[in-house]
C-alpha positions as CSV (number, residue, x, y, z in Angstrom):
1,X,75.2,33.9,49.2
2,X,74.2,33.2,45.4
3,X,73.6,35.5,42.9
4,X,71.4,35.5,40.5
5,X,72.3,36.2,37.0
6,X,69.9,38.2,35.2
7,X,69.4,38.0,31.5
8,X,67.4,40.6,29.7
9,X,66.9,40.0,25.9
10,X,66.6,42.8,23.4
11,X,64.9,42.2,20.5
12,X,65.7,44.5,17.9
13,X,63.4,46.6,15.3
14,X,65.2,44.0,12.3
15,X,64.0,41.1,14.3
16,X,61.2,42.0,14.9
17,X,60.2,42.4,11.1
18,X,61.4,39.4,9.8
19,X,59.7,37.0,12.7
20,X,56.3,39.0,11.4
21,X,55.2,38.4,8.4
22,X,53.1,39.8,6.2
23,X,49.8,37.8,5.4
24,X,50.5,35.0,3.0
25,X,48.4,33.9,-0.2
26,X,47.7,31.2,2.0
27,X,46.4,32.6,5.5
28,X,44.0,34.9,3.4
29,X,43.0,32.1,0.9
30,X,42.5,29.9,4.1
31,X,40.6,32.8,5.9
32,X,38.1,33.6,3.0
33,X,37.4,30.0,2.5
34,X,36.9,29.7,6.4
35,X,34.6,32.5,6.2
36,X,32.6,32.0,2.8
37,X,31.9,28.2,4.2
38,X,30.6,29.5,7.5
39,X,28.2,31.9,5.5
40,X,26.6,29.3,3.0
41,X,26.3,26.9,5.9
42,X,24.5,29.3,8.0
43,X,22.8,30.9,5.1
44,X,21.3,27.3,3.9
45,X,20.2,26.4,7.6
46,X,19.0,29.2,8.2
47,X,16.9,29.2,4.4
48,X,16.0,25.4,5.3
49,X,13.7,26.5,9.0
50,X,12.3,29.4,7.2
51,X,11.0,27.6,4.8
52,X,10.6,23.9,6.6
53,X,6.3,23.6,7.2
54,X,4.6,20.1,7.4
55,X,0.7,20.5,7.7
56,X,-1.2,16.8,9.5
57,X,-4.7,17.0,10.3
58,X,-5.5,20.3,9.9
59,X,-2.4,21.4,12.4
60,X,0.4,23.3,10.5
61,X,4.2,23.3,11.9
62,X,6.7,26.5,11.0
63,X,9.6,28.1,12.7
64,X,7.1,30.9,13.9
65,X,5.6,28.7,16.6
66,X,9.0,27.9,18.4
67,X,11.1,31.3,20.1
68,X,14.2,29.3,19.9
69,X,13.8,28.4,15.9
70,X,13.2,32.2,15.6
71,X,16.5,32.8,17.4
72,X,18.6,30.2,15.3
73,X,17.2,31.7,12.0
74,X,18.6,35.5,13.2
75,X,21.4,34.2,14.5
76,X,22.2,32.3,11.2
77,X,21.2,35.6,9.1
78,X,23.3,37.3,11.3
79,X,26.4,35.1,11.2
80,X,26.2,35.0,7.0
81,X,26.3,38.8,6.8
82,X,29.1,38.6,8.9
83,X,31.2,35.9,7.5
84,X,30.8,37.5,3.9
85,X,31.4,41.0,5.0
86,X,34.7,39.9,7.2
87,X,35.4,37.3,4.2
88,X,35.5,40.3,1.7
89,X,37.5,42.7,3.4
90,X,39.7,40.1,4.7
91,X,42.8,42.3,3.9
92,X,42.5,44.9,5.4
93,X,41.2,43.4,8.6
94,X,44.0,40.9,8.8
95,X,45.9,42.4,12.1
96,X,43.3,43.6,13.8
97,X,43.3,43.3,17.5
98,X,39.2,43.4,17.6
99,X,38.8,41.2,14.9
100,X,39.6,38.2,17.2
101,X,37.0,39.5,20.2
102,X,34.1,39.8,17.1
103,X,34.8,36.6,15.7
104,X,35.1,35.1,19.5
105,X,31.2,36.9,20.0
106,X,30.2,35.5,16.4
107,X,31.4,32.2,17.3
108,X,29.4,31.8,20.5
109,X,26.6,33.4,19.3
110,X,26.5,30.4,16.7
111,X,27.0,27.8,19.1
112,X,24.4,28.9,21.6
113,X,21.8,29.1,18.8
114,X,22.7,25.8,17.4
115,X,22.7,24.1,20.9
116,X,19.1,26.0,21.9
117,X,17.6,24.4,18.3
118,X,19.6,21.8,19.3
119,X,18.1,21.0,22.8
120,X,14.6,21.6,21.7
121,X,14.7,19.4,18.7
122,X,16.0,16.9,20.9
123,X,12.5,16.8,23.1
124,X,10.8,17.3,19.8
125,X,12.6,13.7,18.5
126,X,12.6,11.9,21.7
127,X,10.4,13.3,23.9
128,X,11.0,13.4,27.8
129,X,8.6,11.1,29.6
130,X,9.2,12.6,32.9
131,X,7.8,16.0,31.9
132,X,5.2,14.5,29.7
133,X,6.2,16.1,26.4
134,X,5.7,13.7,23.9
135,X,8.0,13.1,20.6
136,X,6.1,15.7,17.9
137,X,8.7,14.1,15.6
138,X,6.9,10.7,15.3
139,X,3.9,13.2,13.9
140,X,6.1,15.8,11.5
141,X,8.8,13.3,10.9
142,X,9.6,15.3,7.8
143,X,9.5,18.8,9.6
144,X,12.1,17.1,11.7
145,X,14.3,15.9,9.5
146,X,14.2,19.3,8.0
147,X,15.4,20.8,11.3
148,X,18.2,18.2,12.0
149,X,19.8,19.2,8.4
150,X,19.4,22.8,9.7
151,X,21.1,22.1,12.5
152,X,24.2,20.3,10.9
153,X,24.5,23.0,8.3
154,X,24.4,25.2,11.2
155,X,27.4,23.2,13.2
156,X,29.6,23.1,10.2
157,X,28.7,26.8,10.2
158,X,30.3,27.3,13.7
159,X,33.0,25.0,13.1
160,X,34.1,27.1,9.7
161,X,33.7,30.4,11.4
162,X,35.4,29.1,14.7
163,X,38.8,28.0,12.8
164,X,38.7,31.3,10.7
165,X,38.7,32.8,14.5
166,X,41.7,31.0,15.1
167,X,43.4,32.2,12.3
168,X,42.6,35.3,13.3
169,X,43.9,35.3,16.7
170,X,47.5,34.1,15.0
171,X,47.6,36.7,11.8
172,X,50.8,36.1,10.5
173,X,50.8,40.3,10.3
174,X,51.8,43.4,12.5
175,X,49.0,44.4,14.5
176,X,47.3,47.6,13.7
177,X,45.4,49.5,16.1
C-alpha cells in the first residue's frame, strides 16, 4: 500500500504583495501607446473611406454604396473612441477584471470589420470569374488603392489594440472588482 504525500502550499498576505506589483511607468506608458496607436490607425482608415470617391463616366464610387464599408467606417469610429477613452483613463482601469473581456469584444470587432472590407475588396481587385463579378478595381484603380491603405491602417489598428489587450489580461496590479 503507498501513500500519498500531500502538499498544500500557503501563500501568505506578504507574499502575495510583493509578487503583485503595482503598474509600472512602463506597462502604462506601453498601454497608452498601444491604445493612442490603435485610435489614430483606426481614426485615419476610417477618415480615408469616408472621404475615398472616384467619379468615371458619369458613375460615382463612395463608401455609401457598399454595407460592409459602412460597417468598417463604425466599427473604426467606434474602436478610436474606445482606444482614446481606455488610453486616458488607463490608471484607474489598470486591474480591472472587465477590461480584458471589452478589449477582447473591441478586438474582434476590429478584426471582423477589417476582414469583411477585406473580403470585399478582394472581389473588388480581382474579381471571381466563377460568379461573374468582374474586378471594379481595374475601373477605380485609385478608389482602390484608397481602400487597401484603409485597410492596413485598419490592421495595424487591430494589431495595436490586440497587444494593449494582452497587457491587459497580465496587469502587473491587484485586481479590483
Amino acid at each position: 500500500m503507498t501513500r500519498r504525500a500531500s502538499v498544500t502550499m500557503v501563500e501568505l498576505e506578504s507574499q502575495n504583495a510583493a509578487t503583485m506589483k503595482v503598474a509600472s511607468g512602463k506597462h502604462v506608458t506601453a498601454t497608452v501607446a498601444l491604445r493612442v496607436g490603435a485610435a489614430v490607425a483606426s481614426l485615419a482608415a476610417a477618415v480615408l473611406v469616408v472621404t475615398n470617391r472616384q467619379e468615371r463616366w458619369g458613375v460615382e464610387v463612395n463608401f455609401t454604396m457598399f454595407e460592409v464599408w459602412v460597417a468598417f467606417v463604425a466599427t473604426n469610429f467606434f474602436c478610436t473612441a474606445y482606444s482614446l477613452l481606455t488610453a486616458i483613463f488607463v490608471k484607474k482601469l489598470i486591474g480591472k477584471r472587465w477590461l480584458h473581456t471589452v478589449d477582447q469584444l473591441v478586438v474582434n470587432l476590429q478584426t471582423a470589420a477589417t476582414a469583411g472590407a477585406g473580403a470585399i475588396g478582394s472581389v473588388a481587385m480581382w474579381g471571381n470569374k466563377t460568379s461573374g463579378w468582374y474586378a471594379v478595381c481595374r475601373l477605380y484603380r485609385r478608389y482602390c488603392d484608397v481602400g487597401a491603405v484603409a485597410l492596413a491602417l485598419s490592421f495595424a489598428a487591430f494589431l495595436s489594440l490586440g497587444f494593449a489587450c494582452a497587457l491587459s489580461r497580465y496587469p502587473r496590479t491587484p485586481a479590483r472588482h
